[in-house]
VEXMIDREN-423266 format. One record per residue (C-alpha): residue in three letters; x, y, z. Coordinates in steps of 0.001 Angstrom, whole numbers, plus 500000, padded with zeros to 6 digits. Layout:
<nodes>
ALAXYZ/...
</nodes>
This chain:
<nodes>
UNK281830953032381634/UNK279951951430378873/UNK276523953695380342/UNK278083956296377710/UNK277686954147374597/UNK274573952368375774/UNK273061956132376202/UNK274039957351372993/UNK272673954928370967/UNK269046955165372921/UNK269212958746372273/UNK270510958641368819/UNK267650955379368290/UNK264848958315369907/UNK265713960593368097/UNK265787958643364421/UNK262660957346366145/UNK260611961192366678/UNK262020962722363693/UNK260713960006361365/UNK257316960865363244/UNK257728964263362452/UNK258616965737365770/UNK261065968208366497/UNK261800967606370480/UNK261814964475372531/UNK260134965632376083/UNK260581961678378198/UNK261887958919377526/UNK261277955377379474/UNK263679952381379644/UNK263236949110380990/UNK266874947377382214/UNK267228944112383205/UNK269171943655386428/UNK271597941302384866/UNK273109943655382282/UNK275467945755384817/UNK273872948818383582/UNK274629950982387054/UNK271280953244387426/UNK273371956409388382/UNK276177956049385424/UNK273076955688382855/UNK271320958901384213/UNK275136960987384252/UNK275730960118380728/UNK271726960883379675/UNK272427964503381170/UNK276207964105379733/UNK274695963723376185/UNK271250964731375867/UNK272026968177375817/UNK273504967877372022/UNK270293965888370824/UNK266449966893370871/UNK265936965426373899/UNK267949968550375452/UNK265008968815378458/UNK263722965479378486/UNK263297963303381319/UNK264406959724381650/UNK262802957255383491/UNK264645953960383904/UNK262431950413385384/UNK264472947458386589/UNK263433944482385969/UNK264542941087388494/UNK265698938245387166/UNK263375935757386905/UNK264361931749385184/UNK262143928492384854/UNK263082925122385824/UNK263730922459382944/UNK263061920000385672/UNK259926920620387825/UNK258781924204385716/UNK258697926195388513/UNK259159930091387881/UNK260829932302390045/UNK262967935581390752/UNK266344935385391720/UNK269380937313392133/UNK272709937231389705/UNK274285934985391808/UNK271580931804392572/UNK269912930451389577/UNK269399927026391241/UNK265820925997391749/UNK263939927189394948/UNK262087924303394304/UNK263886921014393353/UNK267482922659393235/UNK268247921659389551/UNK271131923400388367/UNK268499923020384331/UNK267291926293384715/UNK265818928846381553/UNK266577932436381991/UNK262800934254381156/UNK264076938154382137/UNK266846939915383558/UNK268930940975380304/UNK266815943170378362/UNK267600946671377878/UNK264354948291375871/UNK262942951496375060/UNK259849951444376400/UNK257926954568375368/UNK259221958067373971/UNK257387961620374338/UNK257595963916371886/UNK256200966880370351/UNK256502968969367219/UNK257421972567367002/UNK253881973859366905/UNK253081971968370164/UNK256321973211372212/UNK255372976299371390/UNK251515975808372692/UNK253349974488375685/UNK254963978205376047/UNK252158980183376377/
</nodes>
């Protein structure tokens, strides 16, 4: 399952990420996965609560966005969404295609929060 290893290093990137900001507990994090990177949705979320318990992102919350993939056409330009399987044009069928999305895998936005402000959060 390589959701472990791609987990670890978003937490350990998160948390390199808050404690060079100065904070002392990562409360969300947000992904965005492309569709074409096999990254299975429920095998990323078991090894975020697998792992995040031994990091400062202990309580976080993850939220993951998929993204479609989505190619141009060499030949007539068209754009368009399509699944892993059928890259070929909609429009002309050329086989002279561009993938545009589909592959990323990016940390979108982190919340975090220092110790003062976890503890405001208590009370």
């Amino acid at each position: 399952m390589h959701e472990m290893g791609i987990m670890s290093d978003v937490l350990i990137t998160c948390e390199n990420i808050a404690r060079e900001a100065g904070k002392s507990r990562i409360t969300h994090i947000a992904l965005t996965i492309g569709e074409l990177t096999d990254i299975q949705d429920f095998a990323l979320e078991f090894a975020f609560e697998a792992l995040a318990p031994q990091t400062i992102a202990k309580d976080a919350t993850l939220e993951m966005t998929f993204i479609s993939p989505q190619s141009r056409c060499n030949a007539c330009g068209k754009v368009y969404e399509h699944d892993r399987f059928t890259m070929l044009c909609p429009e002309c069928g050329s086989f002279e295609v561009v993938l545009l999305s589909g592959r990323e895998l990016q940390i979108d936005s982190i919340e975090a929060e220092d110790e003062e402000e976890a503890a405001d959060d208590d009370d």
